[in-house]
BAFI-3210 file (N, C-alpha, C; in Angstrom, 3 decimals, decimal comma, padded with zeros to 6 digits):
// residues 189
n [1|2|3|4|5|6|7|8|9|10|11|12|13|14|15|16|17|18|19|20|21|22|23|24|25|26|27|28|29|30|31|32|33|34|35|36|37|38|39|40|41|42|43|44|45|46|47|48|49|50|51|52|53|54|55|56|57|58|59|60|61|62|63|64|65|66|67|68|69|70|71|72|73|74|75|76|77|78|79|80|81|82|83|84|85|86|87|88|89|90|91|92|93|94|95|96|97|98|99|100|101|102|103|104|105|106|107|108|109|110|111|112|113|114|115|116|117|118|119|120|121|122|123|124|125|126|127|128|129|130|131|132|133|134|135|136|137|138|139|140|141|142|143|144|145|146|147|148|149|150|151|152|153|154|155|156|157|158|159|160|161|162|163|164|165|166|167|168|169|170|171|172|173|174|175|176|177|178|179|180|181|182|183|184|185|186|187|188|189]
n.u [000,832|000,729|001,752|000,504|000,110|002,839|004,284|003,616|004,721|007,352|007,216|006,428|008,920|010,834|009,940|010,416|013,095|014,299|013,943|012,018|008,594|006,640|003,809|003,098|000,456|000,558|001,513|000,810|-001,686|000,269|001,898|-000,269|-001,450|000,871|001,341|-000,922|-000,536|001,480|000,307|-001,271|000,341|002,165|000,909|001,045|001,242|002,376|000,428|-001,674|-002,170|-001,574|-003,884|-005,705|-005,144|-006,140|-008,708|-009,352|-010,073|-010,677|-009,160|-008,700|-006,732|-003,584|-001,942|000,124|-000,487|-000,846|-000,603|-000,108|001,643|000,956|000,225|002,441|003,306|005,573|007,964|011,437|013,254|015,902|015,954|013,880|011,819|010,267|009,456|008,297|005,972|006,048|004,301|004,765|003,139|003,532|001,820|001,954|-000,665|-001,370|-003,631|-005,160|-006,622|-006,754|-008,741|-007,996|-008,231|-006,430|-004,193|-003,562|-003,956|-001,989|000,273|-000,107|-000,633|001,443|003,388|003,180|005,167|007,930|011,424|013,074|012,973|014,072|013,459|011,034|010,349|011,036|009,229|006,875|006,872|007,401|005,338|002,992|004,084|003,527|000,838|-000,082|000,848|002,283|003,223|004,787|006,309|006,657|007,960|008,030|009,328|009,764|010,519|010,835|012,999|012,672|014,757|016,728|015,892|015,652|018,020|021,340|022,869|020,809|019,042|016,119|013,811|015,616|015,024|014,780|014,923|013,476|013,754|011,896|011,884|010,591|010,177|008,932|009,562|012,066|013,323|013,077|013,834|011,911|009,952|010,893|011,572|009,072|007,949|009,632|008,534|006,258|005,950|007,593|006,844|004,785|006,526|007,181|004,365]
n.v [-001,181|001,960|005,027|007,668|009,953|010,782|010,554|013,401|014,988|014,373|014,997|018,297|018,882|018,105|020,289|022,495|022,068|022,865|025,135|026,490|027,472|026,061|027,016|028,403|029,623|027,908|025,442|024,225|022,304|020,592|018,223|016,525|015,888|014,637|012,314|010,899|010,758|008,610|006,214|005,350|004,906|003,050|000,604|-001,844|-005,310|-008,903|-010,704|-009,698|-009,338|-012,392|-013,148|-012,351|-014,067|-016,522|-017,139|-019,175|-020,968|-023,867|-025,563|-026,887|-025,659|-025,571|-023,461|-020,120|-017,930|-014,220|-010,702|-008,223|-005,003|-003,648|-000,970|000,386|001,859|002,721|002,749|004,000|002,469|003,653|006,335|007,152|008,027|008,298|004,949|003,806|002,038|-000,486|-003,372|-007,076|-009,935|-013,226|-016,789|-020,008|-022,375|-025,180|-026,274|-024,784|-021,438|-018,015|-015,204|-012,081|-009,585|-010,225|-010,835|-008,275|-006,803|-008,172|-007,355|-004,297|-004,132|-005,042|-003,478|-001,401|-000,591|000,873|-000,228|-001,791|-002,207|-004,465|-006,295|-005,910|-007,380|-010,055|-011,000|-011,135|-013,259|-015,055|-014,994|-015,454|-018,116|-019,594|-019,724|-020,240|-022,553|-022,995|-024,317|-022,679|-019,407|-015,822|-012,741|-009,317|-006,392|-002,668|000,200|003,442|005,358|007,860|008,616|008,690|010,563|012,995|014,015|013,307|011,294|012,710|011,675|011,360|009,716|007,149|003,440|001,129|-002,341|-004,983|-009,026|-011,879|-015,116|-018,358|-022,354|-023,839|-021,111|-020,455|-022,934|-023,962|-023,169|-022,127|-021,720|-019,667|-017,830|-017,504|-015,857|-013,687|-012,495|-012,246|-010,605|-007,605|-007,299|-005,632|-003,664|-003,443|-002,353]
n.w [000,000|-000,829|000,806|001,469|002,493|003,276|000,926|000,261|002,297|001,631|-001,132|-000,696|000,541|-001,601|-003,251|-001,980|-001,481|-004,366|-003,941|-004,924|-003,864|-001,835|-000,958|-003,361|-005,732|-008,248|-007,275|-004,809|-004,168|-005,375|-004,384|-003,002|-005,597|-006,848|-005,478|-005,101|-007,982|-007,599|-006,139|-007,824|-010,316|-008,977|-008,200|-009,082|-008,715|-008,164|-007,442|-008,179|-010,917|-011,738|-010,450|-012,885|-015,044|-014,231|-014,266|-017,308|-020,438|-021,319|-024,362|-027,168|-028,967|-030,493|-031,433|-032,251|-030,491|-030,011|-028,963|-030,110|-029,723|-027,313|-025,552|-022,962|-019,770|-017,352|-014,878|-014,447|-012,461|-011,431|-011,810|-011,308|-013,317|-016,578|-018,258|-021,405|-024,210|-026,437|-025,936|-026,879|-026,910|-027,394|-027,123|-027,302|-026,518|-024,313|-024,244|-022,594|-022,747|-022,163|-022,293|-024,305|-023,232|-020,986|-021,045|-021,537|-019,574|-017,555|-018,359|-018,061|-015,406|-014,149|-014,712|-013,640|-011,191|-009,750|-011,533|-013,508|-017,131|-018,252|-016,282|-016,375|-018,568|-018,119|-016,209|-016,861|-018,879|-016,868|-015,674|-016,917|-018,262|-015,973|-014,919|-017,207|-017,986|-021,096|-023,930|-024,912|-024,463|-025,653|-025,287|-025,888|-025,398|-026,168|-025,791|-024,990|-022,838|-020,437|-018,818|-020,980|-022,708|-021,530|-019,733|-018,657|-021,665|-023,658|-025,869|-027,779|-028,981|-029,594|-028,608|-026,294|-026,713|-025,402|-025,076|-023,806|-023,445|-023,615|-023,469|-026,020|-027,138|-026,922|-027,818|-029,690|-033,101|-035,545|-034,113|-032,612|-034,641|-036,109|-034,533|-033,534|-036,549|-036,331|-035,089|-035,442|-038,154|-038,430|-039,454|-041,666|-042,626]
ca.u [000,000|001,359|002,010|000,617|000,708|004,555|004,796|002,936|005,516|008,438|007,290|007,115|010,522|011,737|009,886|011,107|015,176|014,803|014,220|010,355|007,771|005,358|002,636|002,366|-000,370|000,987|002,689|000,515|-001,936|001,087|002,287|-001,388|-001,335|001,845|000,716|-002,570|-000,314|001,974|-001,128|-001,635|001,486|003,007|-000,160|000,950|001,520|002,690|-000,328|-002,988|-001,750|-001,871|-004,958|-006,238|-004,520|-007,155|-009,982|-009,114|-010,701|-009,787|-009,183|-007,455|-005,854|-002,110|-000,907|000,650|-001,611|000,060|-001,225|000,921|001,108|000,069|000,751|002,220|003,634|006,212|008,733|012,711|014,240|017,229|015,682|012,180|011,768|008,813|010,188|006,807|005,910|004,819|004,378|004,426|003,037|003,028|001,847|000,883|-001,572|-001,295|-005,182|-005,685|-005,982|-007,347|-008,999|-007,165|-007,761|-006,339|-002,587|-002,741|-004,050|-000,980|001,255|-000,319|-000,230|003,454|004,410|002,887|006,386|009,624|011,605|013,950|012,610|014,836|012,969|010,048|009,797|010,564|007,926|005,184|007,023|007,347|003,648|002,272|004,523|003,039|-000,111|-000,947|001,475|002,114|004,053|005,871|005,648|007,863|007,610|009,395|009,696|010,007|010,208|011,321|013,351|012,840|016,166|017,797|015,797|016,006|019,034|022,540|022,858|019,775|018,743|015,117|013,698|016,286|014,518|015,443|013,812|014,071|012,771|012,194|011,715|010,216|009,391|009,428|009,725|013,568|014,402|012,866|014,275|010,827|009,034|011,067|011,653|007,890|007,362|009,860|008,427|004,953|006,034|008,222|005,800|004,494|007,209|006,890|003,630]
ca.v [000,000|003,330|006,089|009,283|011,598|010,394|010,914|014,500|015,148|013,937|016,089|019,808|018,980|018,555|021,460|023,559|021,735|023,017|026,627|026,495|027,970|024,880|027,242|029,631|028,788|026,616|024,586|024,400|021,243|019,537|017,323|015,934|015,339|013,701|011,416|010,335|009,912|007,472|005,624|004,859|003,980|002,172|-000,060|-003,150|-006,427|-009,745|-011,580|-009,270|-010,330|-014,170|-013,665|-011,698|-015,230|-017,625|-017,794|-019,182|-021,953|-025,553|-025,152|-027,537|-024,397|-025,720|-022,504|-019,164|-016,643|-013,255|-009,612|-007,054|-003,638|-003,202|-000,231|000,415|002,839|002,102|004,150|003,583|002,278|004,654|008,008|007,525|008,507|007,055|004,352|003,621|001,856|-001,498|-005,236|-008,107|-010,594|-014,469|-018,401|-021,321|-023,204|-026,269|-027,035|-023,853|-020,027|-016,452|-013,885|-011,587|-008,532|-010,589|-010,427|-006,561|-006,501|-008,658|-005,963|-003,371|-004,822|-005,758|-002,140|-001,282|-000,427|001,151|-001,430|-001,852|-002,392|-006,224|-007,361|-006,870|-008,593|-011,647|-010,980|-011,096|-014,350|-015,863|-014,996|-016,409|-019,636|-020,323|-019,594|-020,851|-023,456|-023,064|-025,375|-021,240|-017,992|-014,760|-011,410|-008,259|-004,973|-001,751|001,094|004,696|006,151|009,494|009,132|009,067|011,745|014,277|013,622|012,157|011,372|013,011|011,200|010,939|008,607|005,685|002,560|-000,662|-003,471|-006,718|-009,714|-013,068|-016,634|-019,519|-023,324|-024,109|-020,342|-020,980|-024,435|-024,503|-021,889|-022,132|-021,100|-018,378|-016,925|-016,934|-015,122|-012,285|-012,104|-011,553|-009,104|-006,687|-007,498|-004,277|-002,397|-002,888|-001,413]
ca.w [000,000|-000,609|001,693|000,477|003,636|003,716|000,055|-000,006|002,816|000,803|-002,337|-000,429|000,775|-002,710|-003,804|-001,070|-001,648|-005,074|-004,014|-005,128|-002,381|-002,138|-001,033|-004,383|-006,206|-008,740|-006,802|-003,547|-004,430|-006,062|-002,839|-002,845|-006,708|-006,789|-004,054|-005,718|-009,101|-007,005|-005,576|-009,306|-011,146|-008,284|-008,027|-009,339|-007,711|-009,334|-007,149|-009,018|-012,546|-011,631|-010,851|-013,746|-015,726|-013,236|-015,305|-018,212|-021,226|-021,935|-025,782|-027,960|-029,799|-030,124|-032,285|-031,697|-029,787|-030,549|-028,912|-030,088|-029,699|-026,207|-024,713|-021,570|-019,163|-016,147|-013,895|-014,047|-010,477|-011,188|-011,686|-011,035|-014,950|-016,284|-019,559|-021,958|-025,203|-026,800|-025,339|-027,698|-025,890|-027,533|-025,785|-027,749|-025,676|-024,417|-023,477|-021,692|-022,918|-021,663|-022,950|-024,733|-022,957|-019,895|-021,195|-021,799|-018,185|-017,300|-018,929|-017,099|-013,901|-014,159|-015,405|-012,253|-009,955|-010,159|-012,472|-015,155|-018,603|-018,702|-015,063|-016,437|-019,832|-017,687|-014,971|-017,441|-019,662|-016,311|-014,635|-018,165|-018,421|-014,702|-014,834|-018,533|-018,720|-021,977|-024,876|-024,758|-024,596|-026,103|-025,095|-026,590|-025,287|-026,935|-025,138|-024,594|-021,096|-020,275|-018,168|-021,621|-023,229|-020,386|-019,101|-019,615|-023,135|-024,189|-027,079|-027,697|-030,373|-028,414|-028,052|-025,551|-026,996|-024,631|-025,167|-023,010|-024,283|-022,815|-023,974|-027,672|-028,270|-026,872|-027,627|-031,786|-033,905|-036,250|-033,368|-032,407|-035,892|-036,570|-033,324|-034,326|-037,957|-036,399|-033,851|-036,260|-039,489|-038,861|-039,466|-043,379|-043,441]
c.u [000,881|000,463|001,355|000,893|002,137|005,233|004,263|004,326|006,671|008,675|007,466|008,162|011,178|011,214|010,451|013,031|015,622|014,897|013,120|009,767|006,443|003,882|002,178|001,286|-000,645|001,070|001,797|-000,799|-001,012|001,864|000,717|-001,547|-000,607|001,487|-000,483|-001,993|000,410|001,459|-001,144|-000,709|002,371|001,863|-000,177|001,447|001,422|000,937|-001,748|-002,632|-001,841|-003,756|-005,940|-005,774|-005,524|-007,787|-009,650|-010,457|-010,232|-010,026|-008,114|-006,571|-004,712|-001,147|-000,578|-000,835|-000,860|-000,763|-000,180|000,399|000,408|000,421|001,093|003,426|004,471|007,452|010,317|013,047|014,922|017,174|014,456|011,412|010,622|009,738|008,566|007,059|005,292|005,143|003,894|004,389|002,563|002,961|001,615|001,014|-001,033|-002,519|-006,072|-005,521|-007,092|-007,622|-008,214|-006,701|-007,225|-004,607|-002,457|-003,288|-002,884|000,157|001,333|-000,135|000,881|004,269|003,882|003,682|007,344|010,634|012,797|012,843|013,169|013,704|011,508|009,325|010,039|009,904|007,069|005,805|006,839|005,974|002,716|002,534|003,794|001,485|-001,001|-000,362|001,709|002,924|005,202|005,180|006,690|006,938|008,751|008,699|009,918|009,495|011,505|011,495|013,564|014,186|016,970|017,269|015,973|016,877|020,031|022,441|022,043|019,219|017,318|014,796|014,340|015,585|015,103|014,290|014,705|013,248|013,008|011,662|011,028|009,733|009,980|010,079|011,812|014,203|013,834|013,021|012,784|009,671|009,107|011,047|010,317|007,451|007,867|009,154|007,136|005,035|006,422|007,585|005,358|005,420|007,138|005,493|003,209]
c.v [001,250|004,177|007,205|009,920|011,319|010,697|012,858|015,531|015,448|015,227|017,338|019,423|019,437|019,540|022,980|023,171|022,363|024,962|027,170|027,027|026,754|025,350|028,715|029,014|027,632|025,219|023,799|023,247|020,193|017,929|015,710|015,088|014,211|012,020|010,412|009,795|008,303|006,454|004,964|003,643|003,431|001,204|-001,910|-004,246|-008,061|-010,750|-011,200|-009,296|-011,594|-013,962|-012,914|-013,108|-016,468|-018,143|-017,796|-020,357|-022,966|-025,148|-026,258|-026,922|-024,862|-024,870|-021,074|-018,416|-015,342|-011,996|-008,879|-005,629|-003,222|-002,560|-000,040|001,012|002,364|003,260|003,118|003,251|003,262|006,088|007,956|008,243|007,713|006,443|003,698|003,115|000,634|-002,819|-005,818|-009,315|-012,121|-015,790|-019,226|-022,207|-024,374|-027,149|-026,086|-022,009|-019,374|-015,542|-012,926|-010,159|-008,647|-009,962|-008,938|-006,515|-006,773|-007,703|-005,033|-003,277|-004,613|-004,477|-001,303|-000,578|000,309|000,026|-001,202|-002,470|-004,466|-006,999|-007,330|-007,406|-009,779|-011,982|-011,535|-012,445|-015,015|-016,040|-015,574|-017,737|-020,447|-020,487|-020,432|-022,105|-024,317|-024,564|-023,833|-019,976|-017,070|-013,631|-010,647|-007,252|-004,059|-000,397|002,741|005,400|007,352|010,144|009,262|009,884|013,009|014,704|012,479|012,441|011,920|012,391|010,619|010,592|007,322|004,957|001,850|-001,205|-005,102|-008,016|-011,185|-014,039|-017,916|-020,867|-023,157|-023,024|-020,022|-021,858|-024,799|-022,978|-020,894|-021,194|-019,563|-017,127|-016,149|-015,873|-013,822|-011,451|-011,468|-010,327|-007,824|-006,792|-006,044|-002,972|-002,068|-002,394|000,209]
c.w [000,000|000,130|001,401|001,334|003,640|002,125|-000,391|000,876|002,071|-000,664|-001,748|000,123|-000,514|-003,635|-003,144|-001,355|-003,355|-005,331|-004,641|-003,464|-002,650|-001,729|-001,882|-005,023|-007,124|-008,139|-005,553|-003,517|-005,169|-005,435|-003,359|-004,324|-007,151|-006,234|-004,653|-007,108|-008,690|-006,789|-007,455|-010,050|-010,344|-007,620|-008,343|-008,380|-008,479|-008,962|-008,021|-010,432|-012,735|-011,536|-011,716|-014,859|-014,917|-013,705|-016,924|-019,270|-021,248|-023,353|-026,191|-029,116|-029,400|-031,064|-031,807|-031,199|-029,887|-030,257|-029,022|-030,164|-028,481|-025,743|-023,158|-021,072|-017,491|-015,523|-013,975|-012,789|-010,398|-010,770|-011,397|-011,978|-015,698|-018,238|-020,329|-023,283|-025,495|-026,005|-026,402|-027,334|-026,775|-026,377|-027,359|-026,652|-025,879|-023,666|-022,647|-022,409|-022,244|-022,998|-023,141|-023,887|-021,539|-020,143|-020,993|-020,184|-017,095|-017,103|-017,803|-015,651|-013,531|-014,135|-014,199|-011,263|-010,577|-010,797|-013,221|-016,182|-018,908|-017,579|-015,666|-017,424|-019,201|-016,905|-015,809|-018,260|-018,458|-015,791|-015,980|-018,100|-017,032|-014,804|-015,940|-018,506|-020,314|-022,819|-024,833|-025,041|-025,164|-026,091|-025,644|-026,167|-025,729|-026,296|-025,126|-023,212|-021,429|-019,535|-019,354|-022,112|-022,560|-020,028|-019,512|-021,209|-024,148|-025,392|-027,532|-029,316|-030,728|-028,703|-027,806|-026,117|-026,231|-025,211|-023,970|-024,165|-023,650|-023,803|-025,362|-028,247|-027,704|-027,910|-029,387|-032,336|-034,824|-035,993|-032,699|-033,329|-036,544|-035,721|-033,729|-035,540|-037,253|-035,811|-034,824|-037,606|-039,606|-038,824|-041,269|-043,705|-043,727]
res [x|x|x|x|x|x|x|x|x|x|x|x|x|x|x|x|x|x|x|x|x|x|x|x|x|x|x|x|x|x|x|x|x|x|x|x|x|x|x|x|x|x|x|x|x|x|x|x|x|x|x|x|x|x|x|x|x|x|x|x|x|x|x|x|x|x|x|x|x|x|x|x|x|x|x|x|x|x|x|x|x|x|x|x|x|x|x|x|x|x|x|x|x|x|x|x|x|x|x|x|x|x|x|x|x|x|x|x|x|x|x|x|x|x|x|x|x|x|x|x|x|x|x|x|x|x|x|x|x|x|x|x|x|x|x|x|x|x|x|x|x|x|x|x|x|x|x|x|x|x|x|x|x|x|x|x|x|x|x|x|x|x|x|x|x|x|x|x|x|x|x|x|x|x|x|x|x|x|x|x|x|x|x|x|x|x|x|x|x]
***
C-alpha cells in the first residue's frame, strides 16, 4: 500500500530543496497530486496479474496466440523517470488459454512499480509460463526512457527493446523466428 501523507511530505521537501515555495499557487496542491499519481502507477503487484490469468478456457488451440502492440507505461528504479511503449506478448496453448484482454491486463499490472525495462519482460514471460502453462511464450519490449531523453545522453527517439523466451519459443528456432516475424511485421507497413 502506498504512503501518500509520507509521500505529499516527501514532495514539499523537494519542492522547497529546489528553491520552489510549495505554497504559491501553482505549486501548492502539487504534494497531494503527486501522491494520488503514485497511488496509481506504483499499483501493481505480481499476485494481481496471476490472478487476472485464473480464469481461463480448456481449448485444444495448439498454435501461436500473438497480442501485439500493447501499450504500456512504467517508472525507471534509477531516476524515477517514467520508460513507456509497446508489449508483444506471444503463448501457444497447451489445453488452456485467456482472454485476450487478460494479457494486456498482465502488462499493465506488471508495469505497475519502479523497475527496469529487462525485469520486467521476464515478470510477465514468467507470470504467463506459470499460470498458462504453456508449450511457450515470447515477449518483446520496446520502449522509450525518459532518463535518456532528459538527461545524460539526451537522445530521444532511443529505443530498448528486450525480449524473453520460454518453452518451444527458446528451444525450436521455427518457433522463435515466426514469433519475431509476427512481432516486427508491422514495421513494413
Amino acid at each position: 500500500m502506498v504512503d501518500q501523507e509520507r509521500i505529499k511530505k516527501a514532495i514539499r521537501e523537494i519542492i522547497e530543496a529546489i528553491g520552489e515555495d510549495p505554497d504559491r499557487e501553482g505549486l501548492i496542491r502539487t504534494p497531494e497530486r503527486v501522491a494520488e499519481m503514485y497511488a496509481d502507477i506504483f499499483s501493481g503487484t505480481e499476485e494481481k496479474a496471476l490472478e487476472e490469468l485464473s480464469v481461463g478456457f480448456q481449448e485444444p488451440h495448439s498454435e501461436m496466440v500473438l497480442v501485439r502492440d500493447i501499450p504500456f507505461y512504467s517508472m525507471c528504479e534509477h531516476h524515477f523517470l517514467p520508460f513507456f511503449g509497446k508489449a508483444h506478448v506471444g503463448y501457444i496453448p497447451k489445453g488452456k488459454i485467456v482472454g485476450l484482454s487478460k494479457i494486456a491486463r498482465v502488462v499493465d499490472i506488471l508495469s505497475r512499480k519502479p523497475q527496469m525495462q529487462e525485469r520486467l519482460t521476464s515478470k510477465v514471460a514468467d507470470l504467463i509460463e506459470k499460470a498458462l502453462e504453456p508449450q511457450g511464450v515470447g515477449i518483446v519490449l520496446e520502449a522509450e526512457h525518459m532518463c535518456m531523453v532528459m538527461r545524460g545522453v539526451k537522445k530521444p527517439g532511443s529505443f530498448v527493446v528486450t525480449s524473453a523466451l520460454r518453452g518451444v519459443f527458446r528451444s525450436r528456432i521455427e518457433t522463435r523466428s515466426e514469433f519475431f516475424s509476427l512481432v516486427f511485421s508491422s514495421r513494413n507497413r
